[in-house]
C-alpha positions in Angstrom: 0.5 7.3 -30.2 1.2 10.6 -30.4 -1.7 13.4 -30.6 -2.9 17.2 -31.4 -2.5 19.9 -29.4 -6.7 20.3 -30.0 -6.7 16.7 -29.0 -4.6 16.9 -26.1 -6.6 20.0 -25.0 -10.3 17.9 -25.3 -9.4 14.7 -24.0 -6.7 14.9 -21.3 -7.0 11.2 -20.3 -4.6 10.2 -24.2 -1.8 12.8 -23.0 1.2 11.5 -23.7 4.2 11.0 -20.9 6.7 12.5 -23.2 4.0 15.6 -24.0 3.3 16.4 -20.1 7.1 15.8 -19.5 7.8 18.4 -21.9 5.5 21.0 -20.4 6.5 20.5 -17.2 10.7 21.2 -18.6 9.2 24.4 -19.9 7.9 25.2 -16.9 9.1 28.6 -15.2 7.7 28.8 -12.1 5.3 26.6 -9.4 2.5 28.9 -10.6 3.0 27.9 -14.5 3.0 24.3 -13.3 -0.1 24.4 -10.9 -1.9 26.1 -14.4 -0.9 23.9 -16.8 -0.1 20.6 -15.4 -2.2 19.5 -12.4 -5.3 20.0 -14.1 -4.4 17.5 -16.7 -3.5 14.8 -13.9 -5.7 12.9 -12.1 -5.9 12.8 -8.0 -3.8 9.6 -7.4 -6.8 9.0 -4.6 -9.3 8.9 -7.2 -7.3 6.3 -9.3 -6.8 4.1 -6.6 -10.4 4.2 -5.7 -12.2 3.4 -9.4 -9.5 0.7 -9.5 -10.4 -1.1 -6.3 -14.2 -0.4 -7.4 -13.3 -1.9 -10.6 -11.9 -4.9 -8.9 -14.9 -5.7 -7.0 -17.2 -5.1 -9.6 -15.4 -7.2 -12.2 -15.1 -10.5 -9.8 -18.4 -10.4 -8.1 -16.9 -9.3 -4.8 -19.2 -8.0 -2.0 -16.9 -5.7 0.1 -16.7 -8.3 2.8 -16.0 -11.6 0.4 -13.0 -8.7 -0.9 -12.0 -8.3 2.5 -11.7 -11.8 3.5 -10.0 -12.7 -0.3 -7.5 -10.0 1.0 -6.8 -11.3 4.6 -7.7 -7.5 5.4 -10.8 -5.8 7.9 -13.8 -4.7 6.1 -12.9 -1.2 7.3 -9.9 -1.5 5.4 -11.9 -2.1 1.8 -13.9 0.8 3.0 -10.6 3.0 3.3 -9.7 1.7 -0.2 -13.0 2.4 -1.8 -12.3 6.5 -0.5 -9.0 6.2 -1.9 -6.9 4.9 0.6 -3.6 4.0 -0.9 -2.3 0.3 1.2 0.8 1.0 2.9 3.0 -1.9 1.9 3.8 -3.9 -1.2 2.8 -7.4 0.4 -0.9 -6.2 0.7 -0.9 -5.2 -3.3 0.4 -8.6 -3.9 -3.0 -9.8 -2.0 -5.1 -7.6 -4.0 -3.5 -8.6 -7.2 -4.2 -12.7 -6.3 -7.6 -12.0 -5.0 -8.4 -10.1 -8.5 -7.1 -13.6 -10.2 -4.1 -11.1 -12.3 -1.8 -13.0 -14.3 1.7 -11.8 -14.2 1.4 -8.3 -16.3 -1.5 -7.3 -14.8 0.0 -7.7 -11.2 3.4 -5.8 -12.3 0.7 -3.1 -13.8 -1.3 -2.8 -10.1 2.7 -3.0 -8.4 3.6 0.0 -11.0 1.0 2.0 -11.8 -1.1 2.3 -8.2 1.4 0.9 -5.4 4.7 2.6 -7.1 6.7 -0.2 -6.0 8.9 -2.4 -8.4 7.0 -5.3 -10.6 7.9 -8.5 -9.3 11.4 -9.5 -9.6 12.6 -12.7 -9.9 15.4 -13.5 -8.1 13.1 -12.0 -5.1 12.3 -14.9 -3.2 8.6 -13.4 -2.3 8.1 -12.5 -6.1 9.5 -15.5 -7.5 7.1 -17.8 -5.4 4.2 -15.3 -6.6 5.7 -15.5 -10.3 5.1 -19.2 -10.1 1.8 -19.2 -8.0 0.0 -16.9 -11.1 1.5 -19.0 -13.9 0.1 -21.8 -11.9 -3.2 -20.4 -11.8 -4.5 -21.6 -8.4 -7.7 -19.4 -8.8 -9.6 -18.7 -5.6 -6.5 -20.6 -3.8 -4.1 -18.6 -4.9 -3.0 -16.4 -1.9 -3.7 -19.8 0.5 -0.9 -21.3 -1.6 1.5 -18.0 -2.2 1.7 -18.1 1.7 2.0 -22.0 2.0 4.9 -21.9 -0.4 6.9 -19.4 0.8 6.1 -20.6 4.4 7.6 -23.9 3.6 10.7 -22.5 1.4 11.7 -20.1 4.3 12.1 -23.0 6.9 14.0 -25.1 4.5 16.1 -22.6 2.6 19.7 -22.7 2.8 20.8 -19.4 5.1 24.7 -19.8 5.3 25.1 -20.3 1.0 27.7 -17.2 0.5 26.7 -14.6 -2.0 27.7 -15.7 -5.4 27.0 -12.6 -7.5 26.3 -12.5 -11.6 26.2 -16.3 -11.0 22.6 -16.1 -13.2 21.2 -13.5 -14.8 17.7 -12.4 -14.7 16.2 -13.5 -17.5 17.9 -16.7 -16.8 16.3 -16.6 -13.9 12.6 -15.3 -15.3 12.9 -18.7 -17.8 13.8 -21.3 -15.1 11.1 -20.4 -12.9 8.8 -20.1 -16.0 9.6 -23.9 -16.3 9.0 -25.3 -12.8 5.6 -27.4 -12.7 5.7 -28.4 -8.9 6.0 -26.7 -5.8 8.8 -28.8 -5.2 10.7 -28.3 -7.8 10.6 -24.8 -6.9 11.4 -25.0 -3.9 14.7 -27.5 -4.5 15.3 -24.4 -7.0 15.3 -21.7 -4.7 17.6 -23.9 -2.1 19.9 -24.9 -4.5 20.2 -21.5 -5.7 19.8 -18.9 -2.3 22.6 -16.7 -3.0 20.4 -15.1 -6.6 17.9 -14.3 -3.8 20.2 -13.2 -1.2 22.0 -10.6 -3.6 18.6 -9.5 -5.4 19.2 -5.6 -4.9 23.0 -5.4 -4.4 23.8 -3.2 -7.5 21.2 -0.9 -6.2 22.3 -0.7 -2.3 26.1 0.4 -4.2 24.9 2.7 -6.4 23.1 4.5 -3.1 26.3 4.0 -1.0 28.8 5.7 -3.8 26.6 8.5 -4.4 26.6 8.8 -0.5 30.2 9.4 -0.5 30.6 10.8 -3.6 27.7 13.5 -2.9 28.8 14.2 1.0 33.0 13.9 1.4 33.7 16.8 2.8 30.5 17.8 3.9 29.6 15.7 6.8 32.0 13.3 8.6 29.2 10.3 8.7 25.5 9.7 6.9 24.7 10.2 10.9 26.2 13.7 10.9 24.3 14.3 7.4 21.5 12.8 8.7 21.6 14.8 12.1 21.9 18.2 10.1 19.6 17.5 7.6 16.5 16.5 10.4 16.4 13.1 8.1 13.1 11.2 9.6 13.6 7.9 11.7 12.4 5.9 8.4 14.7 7.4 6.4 17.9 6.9 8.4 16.5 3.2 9.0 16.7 2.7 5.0 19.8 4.1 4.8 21.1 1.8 7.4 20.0 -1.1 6.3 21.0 -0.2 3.0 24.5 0.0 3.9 24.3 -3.4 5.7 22.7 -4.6 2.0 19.2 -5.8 3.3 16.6 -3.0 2.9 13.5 -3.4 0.5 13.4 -0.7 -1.6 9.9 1.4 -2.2 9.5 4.0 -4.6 8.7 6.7 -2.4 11.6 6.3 -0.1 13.8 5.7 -2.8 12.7 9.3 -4.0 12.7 11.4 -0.5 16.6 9.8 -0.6 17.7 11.0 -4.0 16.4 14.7 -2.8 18.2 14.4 0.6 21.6 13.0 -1.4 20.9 16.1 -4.0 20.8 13.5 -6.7 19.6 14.9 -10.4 16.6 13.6 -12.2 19.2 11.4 -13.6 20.5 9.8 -10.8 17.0 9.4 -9.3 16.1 7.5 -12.7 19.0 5.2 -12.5 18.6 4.5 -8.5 14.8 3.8 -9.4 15.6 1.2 -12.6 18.3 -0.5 -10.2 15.5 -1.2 -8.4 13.9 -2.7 -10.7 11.4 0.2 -11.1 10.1 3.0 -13.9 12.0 6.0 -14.1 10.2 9.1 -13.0 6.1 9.2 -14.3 5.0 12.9 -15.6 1.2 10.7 -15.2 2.0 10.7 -11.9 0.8 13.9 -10.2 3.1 13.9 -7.5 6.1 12.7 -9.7 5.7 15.7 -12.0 6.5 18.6 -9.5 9.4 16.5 -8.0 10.6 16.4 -12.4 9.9 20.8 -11.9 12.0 20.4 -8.7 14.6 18.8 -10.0 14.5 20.4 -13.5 14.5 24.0 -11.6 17.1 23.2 -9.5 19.5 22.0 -11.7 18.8 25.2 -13.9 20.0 27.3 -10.4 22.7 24.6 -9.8 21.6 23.4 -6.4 22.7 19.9 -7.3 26.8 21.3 -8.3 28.9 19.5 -5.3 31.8 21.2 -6.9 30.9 24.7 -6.4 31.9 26.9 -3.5 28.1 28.2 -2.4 27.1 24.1 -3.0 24.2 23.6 0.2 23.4 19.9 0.3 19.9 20.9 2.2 18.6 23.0 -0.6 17.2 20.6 -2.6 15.4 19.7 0.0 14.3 22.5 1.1 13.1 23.9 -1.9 11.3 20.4 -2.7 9.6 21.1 0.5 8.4 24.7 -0.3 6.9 23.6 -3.3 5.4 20.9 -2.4 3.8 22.8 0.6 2.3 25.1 -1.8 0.3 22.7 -3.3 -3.1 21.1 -2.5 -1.8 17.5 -2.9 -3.1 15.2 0.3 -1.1 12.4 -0.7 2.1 13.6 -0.3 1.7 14.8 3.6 3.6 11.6 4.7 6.2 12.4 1.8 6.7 16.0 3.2 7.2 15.5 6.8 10.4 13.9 5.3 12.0 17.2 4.2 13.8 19.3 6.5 11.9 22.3 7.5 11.9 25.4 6.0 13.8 28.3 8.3 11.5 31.5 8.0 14.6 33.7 8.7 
């Protein structure tokens, strides 16, 4: 739905994602975007926080019955309740099966609040969860998630050789949409371990080719790049297990690597839906400057390998001035990433 500029201006909750995207492209300068797009954007703090409140409310939950729904502390509802963002995909899964979701509103919590890809199914932690909500277990439903995928580990075939394309997704989505037992998932999943073994390969070549494409010439190894560009311990972890075709990708870290690789809001978008994720958000507060940063950039061709004053830490480091001029608490951990900024 698309709306008036008067309407836009009075209730800043309908803007559109293709309206605040095009503000932001107009953008001239940090100052322009602090004016005109932050205030329209909500803290991502205070979104977490009314969701988890929302949560509790709608199922009758006292903090601790959440807590123990959650296989979390009580300290850690607390956390959430201030707006204290989980640090890992598996404990949005948790929240999700303690809120009794069904499958859109989980991908929606995965999305929207955790940034992390919906569930995917030839992941074999997201297929078992696929089944475990169509299934409908109610309050048992994170008892059984872990029972399954317990039990499916220890049996699994491990030595099955990747057999790549063999099924596609949807294929995939449909099959597991048919099982009715446990163990007719789980014979499903060991008959068929390579889809689950080769879940993220397109992605973890796309990252290696822009690696080499973006760097030849400009550092002998991703540890000489890496080395130069003061890449966090994290980082160089992903990127190492990336190349050995194993790492788990999260939105975030997908993200600080497309700035570090001095990929264009393109190539972000296209490492991010290989992962099975959105592209860039504009809603997304700290999504929209990184869209400026990128936007600006390639206006000033930061991102032109091809050109003789080409500096593959600029990106970053503008990224990082930015940032750092903005009040924006939830992107410390993101900006300790970026290489720092030499006052010289």
């Amino acid at each position: 739905m698309m709306y008036s500029e008067t309407e836009k201006k009075n209730n800043p909750s309908k803007y559109d994602t293709v309206f605040i995207r095009d503000i932001i492209s107009k953008c001239e300068d940090v100052e322009e975007l602090k004016s005109k797009i932050l205030p329209m954007l909500k803290d991502q703090k205070d979104q977490w926080s009314e969701k988890i409140g929302e949560i509790i409310e709608k199922n009758g939950y006292t903090k601790s019955a959440f807590a123990e729904a959650c296989r979390v502390s009580r300290v850690s509802v607390d956390k959430w309740c201030k707006g204290a963002i989980p640090k890992n995909r598996e404990t949005f899964l948790r929240i999700g099966m303690a809120a009794h979701y069904d499958r859109n509103q989980m991908d929606q919590l995965l999305q929207r609040y955790g940034q992390y890809p919906g569930l995917y199914p030839k992941s074999l932690e997201d297929c078992v969860c696929i089944f475990v909500l169509q299934k409908q277990y109610g309050e048992s439903a994170l008892g059984r998630y872990e029972a399954i995928l317990d039990r499916i580990k220890t049996e699994i075939i491990k030595d099955n050789e990747p057999n790549l394309g063999e099924f596609s997704t949807v294929f995939v989505d449909e099959r597991i949409r048919n099982i009715t037992s446990e163990e007719d998932l789980q014979k499903f999943v060991s008959d068929n371990a390579s889809i689950f073994s080769s879940a993220y390969h397109k992605f973890y070549a796309y990252v290696k080719i822009c690696i080499k494409a973006n760097y030849n010439g400009y550092a002998g190894s991703v540890f000489e790049l890496a080395e130069g560009q003061g890449w966090s311990s994290s980082l160089r972890q992903c990127v190492s297990e990336i190349r050995q075709n194993k790492w788990y990708p999260t939105r975030n870290k997908i993200i600080s690597l497309g700035l570090h690789l001095s990929m264009d809001h393109d190539q972000i978008d296209e490492m991010l839906e290989l992962a099975h994720m959105e592209p860039l958000c504009a809603k997304n507060i700290f999504e929209s400057v990184i869209m400026f940063v990128l936007d600006d950039a390639s206006l000033n061709n930061m991102m032109d390998t091809q050109s003789e004053e080409y500096d593959p830490d600029e990106l970053c480091r503008y990224a990082r001035s930015v940032l750092e001029g903005l009040d924006l608490p939830e992107i410390e951990a993101f900006i300790t990433e970026l290489p720092e900024i030499d006052d010289e």
